[in-house]
Structures are given as structure tokens and as C-alpha cells.
N, C-alpha and C positions, 0 to 999 in steps of 0.2 A: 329334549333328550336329557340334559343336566337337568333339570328342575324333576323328572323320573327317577332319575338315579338318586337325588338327595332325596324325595321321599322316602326310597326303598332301604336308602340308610339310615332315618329316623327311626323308622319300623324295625330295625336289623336290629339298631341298638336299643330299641325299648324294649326287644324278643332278649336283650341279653343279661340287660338287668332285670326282667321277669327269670329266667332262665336259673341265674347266680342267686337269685334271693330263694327260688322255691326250692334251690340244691341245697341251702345253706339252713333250711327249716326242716329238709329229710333227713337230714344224716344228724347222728348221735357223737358228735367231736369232741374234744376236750379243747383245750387253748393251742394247742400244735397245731402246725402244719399240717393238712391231710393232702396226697393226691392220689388221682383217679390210677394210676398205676406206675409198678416199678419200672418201667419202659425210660430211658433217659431219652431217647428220640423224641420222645413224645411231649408236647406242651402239658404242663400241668395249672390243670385247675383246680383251683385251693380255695377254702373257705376255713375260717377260724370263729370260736366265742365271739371273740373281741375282735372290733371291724380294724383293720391294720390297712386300711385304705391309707391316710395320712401319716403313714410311716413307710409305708412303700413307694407313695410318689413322693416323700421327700429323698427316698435313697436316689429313684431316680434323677432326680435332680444333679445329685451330688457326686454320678459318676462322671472321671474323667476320661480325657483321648487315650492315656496312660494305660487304665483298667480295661481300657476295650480292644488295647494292643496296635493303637494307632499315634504315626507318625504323621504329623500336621505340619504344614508350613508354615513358620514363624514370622513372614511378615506377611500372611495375609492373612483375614479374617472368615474363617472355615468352620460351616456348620456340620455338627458331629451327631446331632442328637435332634428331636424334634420329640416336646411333649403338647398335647393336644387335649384340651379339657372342655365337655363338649355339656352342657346342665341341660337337662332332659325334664319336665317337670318334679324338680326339686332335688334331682338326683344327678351324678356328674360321672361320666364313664369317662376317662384318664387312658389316651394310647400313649404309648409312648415306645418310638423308634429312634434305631440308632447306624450311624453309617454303615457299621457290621454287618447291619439285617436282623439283629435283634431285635426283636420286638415282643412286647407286653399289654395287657388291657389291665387298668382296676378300676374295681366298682364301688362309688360311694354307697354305696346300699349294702357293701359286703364281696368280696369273693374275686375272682378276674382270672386272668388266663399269664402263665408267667412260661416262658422259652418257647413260644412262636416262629421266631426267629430260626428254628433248626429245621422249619418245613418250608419249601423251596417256593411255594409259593408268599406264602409268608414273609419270605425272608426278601423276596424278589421287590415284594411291595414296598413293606419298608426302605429299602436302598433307595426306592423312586420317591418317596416320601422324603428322606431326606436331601436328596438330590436336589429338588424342587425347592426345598427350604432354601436354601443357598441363594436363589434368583430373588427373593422376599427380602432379603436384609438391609436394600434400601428403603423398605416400606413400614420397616419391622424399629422399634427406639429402645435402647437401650435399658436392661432394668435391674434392677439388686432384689426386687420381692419374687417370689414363686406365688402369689397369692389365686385362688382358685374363682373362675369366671361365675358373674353374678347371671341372673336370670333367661332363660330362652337366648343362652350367648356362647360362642365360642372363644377359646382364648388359644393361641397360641405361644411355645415356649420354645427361642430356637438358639441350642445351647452352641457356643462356639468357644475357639481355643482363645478369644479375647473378652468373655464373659459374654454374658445371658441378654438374647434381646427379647420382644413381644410382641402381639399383634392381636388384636381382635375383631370382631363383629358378630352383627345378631344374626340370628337364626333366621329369623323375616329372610334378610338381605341375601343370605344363600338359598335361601326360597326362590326367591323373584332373581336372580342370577345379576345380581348388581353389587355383589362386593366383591373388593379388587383381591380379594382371598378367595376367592372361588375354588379357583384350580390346584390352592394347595388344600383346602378342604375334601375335594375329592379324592385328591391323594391321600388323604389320613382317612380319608371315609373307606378307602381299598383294604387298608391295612387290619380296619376294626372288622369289616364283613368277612375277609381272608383269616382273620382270628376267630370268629365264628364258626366259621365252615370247618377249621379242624377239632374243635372241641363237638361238635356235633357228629362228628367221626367215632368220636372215644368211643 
């Protein structure tokens, strides 16, 4: 049944970086922002010139509990945030959830999906994704780099009010259902297929 499901989400995500690059070759844009409509409910999908992929997962990075309007407890080590950097052959789709329910996709190839987080399913996923995080932190080592996962690998980023920890494994190893990441990969795999499903709405 998992080794189903993480197929279904290699495919989901190759369908979405096919998806972002062919949107990003139709349209006639200048270096702005464009999105699919003035609907504020609605996630927008953006595509720009200039690929602003590593400028948007560093912001993410660099938000705090502060900007997300959250009250942490100060002696304990509380995960707020979860980015999730998944290389696909050559190319690297970037989820990235936050305890709110906010949630985001970007694509190193171009384009991604940004305010996910405001459709219930969406929003629902993320919280379990970060939730989940939380149970990892003894598994997970402390880190100062944001650096982006090297080949057929996953990398996770689980941001807490006592700085940044991480965790990884290959692709293989969620294949064959042997890495002790499993179950939070699943969770971030819910999140990226739940961000599809509403941009395929639009």
C-alpha cells in the first residue's frame, strides 16, 4: 500500500513540474508576478522571466513563529515549519508547510503554487505534516545551512523556535519502505498532491 502511494507521488510530482514549465513557456509575462486570478481565496500559481525559485525558498526559510502569529513555548523545542526538498531527475520541487496550514510548492524548473494553505484540505494536510515533524526531532541534527538535497534524495528542513534541524534519505529507501522517514514523507507527499488537486481546479 505505501510503496503505491509513493509511486503515485513521484508521478504527481513529475505531472507538476511538466505542468509549471509548459504554463511558464505559454504565457507572454514580463519579470512580474502574474497569477491565474484576482480571487484572494484562491492559491496562486505564478510563473515569472527569471526562475525566483531560490529566492522564495530562502524567504521561506527565514520566516519566523512571530510572522505566522504564533505563540511557542519557550523551553521546549517546537517545530513550526517543515520545508521538504524532494530532486526529481535534476530538478527539485520545494513543499513547504507551516503549523498555521500554510502551505506552498516551488519549482526549481520555474513557477509553483503559493497560499494553499487557505483550502481546507490543504491547509488540513499541512498541520499533519507539521505535526508529524515534531515526533522526528530526535532523529533529525541540528543545522545552520539551508543547502538543497543532491540526487534522487530527499532532504528535510524542520524549522523550530530553537533553530533549524534536518534529515534525509534516498528515494530508493522510500521506494522499498525502509527509511525511518517514511511516514513523514508521506505526510509531505499529502501536502504536494493536495496542492495539485487545487491548482488543477483553477
Amino acid at each position: 500500500m505505501k510503496m503505491t502511494y509513493i509511486i503515485i507521488g513521484i508521478i504527481l510530482a513529475g505531472g507538476l513540474i511538466f505542468y509549471f514549465t509548459s504554463f511558464q513557456y505559454k504565457t507572454k509575462s514580463d519579470n512580474t508576478q502574474t497569477q491565474t486570478d484576482s480571487d484572494t481565496t484562491s492559491p496562486k500559481v505564478y510563473h515569472t522571466k527569471t526562475n525566483t525559485f531560490g529566492d522564495l525558498r530562502a524567504m521561506a526559510f527565514s520566516v519566523t513563529p512571530e510572522q505566522l502569529g504564533l505563540s511557542l513555548q519557550s523551553d521546549k523545542t517546537v517545530v513550526y515549519g517543515v520545508i521538504m526538498d524532494w530532486e526529481m531527475g535534476g530538478a527539485t520541487a520545494t513543499t513547504v508547510s507551516y503549523q498555521t496550514g500554510d502551505a506552498s510548492l516551488y519549482l526549481s524548473s520555474g513557477g509553483g503554487v503559493i497560499g494553499g494553505g487557505q483550502h481546507q484540505n490543504v491547509n488540513s494536510a499541512a498541520k499533519q505534516f507539521v505535526n508529524l515533524a515534531q515526533t522526528y526531532l530526535d532523529k533529525a541534527t541540528r543545522t545552520e545551512t539551508t543547502d538543497l538535497t543532491t540526487t534522487d534524495q530527499v532532504k528535510f528542513y524542520l524549522l523550530t523556535n530553537k533553530g533549524n534541524f534536518t534529515g534525509k534519505d534516498n528515494v530508493k529507501n522510500f521506494k522499498n519502505n525502509s527509511s525511518e522517514w517514511l511516514k513523514l514523507f508521506e505526510e509531505g507527499n499529502k501536502v504536494l498532491t493536495e496542492l495539485r488537486i487545487i491548482t488543477e481546479k483553477q
